[in-house]
N, C-alpha and C positions, 0 to 999 in steps of 0.2 A: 851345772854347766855340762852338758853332752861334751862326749871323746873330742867328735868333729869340729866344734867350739874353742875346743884348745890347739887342736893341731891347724885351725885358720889362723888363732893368733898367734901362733908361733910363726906360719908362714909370712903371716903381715911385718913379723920385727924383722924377717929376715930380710922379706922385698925392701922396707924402709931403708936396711943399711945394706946393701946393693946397690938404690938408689941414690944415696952419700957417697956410697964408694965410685961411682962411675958418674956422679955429677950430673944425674940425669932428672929430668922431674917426675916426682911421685906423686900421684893421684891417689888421695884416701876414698874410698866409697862404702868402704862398713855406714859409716855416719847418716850419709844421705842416706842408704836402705835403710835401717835403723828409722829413720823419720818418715820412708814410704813405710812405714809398715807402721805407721798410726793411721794412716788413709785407708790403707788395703792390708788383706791379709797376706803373709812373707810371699806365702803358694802363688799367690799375683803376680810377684817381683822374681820371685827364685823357685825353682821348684823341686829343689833335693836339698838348699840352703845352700850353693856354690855358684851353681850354672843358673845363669840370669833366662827367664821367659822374655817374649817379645816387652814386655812393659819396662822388663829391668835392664833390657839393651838399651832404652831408648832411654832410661832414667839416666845411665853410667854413660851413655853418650853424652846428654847434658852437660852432666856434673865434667867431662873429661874438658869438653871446652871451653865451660866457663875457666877452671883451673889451669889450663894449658894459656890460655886466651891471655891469663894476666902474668905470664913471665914471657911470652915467645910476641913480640911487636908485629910481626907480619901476621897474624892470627886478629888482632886488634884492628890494624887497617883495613882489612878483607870485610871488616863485616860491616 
């Protein structure tokens, strides 16, 4: 596992209990990229492994409101 690798999942446990602590929703998207990158190569989706290209803005937009979509009800009627 690269340096970078470690210090994202540490970032991830941290955002996780942030998001408990302030009750707010958290959105995973390691996972979905993780499964873009059986279609396409990471460099498609991410281009330094952080910062999303246009493909992985529009991937993590997705994934944000399907998951947003199924705890917020005014997000469910709108569409």
């Amino acid at each position: 596992m690269d340096a970078w690798e470690t210090v994202i999942q540490e970032m991830q446990v941290i955002v996780r209990q942030l998001a408990k602590s302030y009750n707010t929703i958290h959105v995973e998207f390691q996972e979905p990229l993780n499964k873009a990158c059986q279609n396409a190569p990471a460099k498609y989706w991410v281009w330094d492994g952080v910062h999303p290209m246009p493909a992985g803005h529009e991937l993590m937009a997705r994934v944000w409101i399907n998951e947003v979509s199924k705890k917020l009800d005014f997000i469910k009627n709108a569409n």
